[in-house]
N, C-alpha and C positions, 0 to 999 in steps of 0.2 A: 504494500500500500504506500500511497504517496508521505514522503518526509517533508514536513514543511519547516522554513529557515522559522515561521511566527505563526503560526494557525492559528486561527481570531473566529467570533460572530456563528458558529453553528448554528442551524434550524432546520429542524425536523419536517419534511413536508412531500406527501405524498409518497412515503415508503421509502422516501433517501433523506439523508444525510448530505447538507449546504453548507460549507463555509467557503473562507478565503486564507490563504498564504499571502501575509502584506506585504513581506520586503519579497517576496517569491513573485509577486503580482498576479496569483492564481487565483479563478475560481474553482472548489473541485466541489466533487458531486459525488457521491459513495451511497451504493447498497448496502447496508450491514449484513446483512443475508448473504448475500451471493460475493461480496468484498468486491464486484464490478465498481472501475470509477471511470470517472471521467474528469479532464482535468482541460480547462481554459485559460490560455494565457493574457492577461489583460494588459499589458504595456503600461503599467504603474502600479504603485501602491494602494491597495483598498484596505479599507476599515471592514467594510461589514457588505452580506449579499443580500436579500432576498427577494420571491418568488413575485415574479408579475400575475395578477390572478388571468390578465389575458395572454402569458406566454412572456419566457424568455425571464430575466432577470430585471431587477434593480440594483446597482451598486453605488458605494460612495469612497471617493478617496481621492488621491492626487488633484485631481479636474472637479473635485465637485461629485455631484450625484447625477447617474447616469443610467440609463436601460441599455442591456446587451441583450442580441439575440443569439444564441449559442448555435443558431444552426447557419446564421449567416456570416455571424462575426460582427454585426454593424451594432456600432456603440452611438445614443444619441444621448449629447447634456441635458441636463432638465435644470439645475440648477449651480448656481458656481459662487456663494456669497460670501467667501474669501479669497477670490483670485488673486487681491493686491497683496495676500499672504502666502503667495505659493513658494512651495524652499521653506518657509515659517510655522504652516500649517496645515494640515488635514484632517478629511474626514476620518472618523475613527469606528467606532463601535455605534448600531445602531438595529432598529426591530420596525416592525409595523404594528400597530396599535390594533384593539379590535371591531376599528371601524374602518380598516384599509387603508391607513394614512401613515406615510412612512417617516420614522423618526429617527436621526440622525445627529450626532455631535461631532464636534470637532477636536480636534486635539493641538496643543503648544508644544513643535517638536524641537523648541529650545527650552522649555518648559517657565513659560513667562508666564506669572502668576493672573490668572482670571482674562486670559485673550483669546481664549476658543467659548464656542457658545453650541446651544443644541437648537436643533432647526426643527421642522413638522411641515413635510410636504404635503399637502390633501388630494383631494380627489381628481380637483379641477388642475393640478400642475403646480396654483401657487405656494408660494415657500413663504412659512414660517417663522420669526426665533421666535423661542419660547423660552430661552433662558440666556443669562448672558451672566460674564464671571464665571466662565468654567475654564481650567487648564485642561485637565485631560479625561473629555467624556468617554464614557464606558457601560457597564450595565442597565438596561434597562427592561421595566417590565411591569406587568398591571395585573390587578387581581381577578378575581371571578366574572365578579359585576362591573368591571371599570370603571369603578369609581376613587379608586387609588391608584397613582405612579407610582415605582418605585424607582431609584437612581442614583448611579453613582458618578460623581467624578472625582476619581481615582486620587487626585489629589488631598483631599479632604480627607481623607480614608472612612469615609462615613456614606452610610445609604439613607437617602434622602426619598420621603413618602410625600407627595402629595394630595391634596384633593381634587381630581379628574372630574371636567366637564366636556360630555361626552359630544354638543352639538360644536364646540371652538374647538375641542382640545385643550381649553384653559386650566393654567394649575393658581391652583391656589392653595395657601394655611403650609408651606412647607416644614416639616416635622425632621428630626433626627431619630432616624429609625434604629439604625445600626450604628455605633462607635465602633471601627475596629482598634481604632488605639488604646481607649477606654478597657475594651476587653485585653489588652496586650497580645494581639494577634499576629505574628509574622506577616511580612508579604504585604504586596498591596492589593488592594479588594478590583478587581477587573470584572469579566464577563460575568451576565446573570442570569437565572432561571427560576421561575415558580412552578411549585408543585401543587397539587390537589389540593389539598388541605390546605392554602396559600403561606405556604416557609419557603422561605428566600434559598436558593444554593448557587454561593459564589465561588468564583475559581478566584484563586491570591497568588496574581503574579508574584516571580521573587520567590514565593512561600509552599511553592511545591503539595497544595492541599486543594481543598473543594470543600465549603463549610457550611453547613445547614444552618439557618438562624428561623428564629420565628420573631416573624418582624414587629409583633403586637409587644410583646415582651422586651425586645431588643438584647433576646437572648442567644446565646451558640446553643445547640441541639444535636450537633454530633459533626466532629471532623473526618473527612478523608484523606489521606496521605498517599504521595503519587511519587513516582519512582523520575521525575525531572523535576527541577525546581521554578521553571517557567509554564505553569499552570494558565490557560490566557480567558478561558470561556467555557462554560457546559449550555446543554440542551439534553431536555427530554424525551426518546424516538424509541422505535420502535415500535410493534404493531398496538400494542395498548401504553403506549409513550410511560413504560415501564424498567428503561434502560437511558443509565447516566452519560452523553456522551460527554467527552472533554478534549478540548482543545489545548495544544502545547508548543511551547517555541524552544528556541535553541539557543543554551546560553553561552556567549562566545567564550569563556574562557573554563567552562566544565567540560568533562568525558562521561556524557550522558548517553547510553546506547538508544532512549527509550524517547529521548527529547526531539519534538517534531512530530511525533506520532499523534493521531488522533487515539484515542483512548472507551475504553465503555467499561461501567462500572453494574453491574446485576446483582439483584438479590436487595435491593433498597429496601423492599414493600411497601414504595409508593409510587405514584405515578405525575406525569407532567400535564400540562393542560395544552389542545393545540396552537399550535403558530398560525398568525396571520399572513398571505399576505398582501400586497398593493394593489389598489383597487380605483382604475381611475376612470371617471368619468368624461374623459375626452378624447 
């Protein structure tokens, strides 16, 4: 199976497994079943992929947020709202909500404090911010009912809950959900995912783990330990989204045999809720 130099963003959708390799500029695409993949080269750096509900992809990274069709090749921008920051900054980690409206942040890859922001593209094409003062956006993800966000940026080491209005996209009342410093957690808090029962499981760059929290509480609920120490993002999949996937980078100065590999973790006894995704109206 494919090694990736940073595997980022999984999602579950339609019987396979989506992510991306960022500094690799890949999108890949994996059966877990059959280990069939497929791998697309995208000519830059991407944050994060997912499914166009009418075909083909959405991504975001280097250029901005963009559609590709995997069977032609043709990439078309949709949006680009830090071009005058390119070399400064990208798209990073990002999901689609569950009204089909793709959400996306950016990242400060000099890491200047509060100059990347998170965007929400809707239906109709236009874009977005929805927050501003972020350095390094990352996890994201919403509850049963959608009436709460949950979010990180990476920098803060803390997961941030909002209250979710489902007609704008508006946040409001934002909460401190999780302290990861608070709890003296290794690593820093990256990729994220809900399960059924709505507990948070984050992957902790650096921190070589995967940590369950229940995010009412702003408790830990159980750690996983993973054999790289650049743990980047998990996702839910599988036929009853009963199996942990997890994404991994490669860290330049370890002898990590394991590092790069996508990962799956079974036996949880719990399950994940489905991925959305992009749904446009034009």
């Amino acid at each position: 199976m494919q090694v990736s130099q940073w595997g980022e963003a999984p999602i579950f959708w339609k019987d396979h497994l989506i992510y991306v390799d960022i500094e690799g500029h890949k999108i890949i695409r994996t059966n877990p079943e059959t280990l069939k993949e497929q791998v697309w080269d995208i000519g830059e750096r991407i944050g994060t992929v997912v499914p166009h509900l009418s075909g083909g992809y959405i991504y975001a990274g280097d250029t901005g947020i963009n559609t590709y069709d995997p069977i032609t090749g043709t990439k078309t921008n949709l949006a680009d709202p830090e071009s005058h920051k390119r070399g400064i900054n990208r798209f990073n980690d990002g999901k689609c909500d569950p009204y089909g409206r793709f959400w996306g942040g950016t990242i400060s890859l000099t890491k200047k404090i509060g100059d990347a922001a998170l965007y929400m593209l809707d239906s109709h094409g236009q874009l977005h911010r929805k927050l501003t003062q972020v350095t390094n956006s990352n996890g994201i993800c919403w509850d049963s009912d959608a009436k709460k966000m949950f979010y990180i940026d990476t920098a803060t080491y803390s997961v941030r809950v909002f209250d979710f209005e489902a007609k704008s996209g508006d946040l409001f009342n934002p909460l401190i959900a999780i302290d990861t410093k608070a709890l003296g957690l290794s690593g820093s808090p990256d990729g994220m995912t809900i399960d059924s029962n709505g507990n948070l499981w984050i992957a902790f760059c650096h921190g070589g783990s995967v940590i369950c929290f229940d995010p009412v509480m702003g408790e830990q609920l159980c750690k996983i330990n993973l054999p790289c120490i650049e743990t980047t993002a998990c996702a839910f999949g599988g036929p009853n989204l009963e199996r942990l996937f997890v994404t991994t980078g490669i860290h330049e100065s370890l002898e990590e045999p394991y590092a790069g590999r996508l990962m799956v973790i079974d036996g949880l006894g719990v399950h994940g809720v489905p991925s959305f995704a992009y749904s446009s109206l034009i």
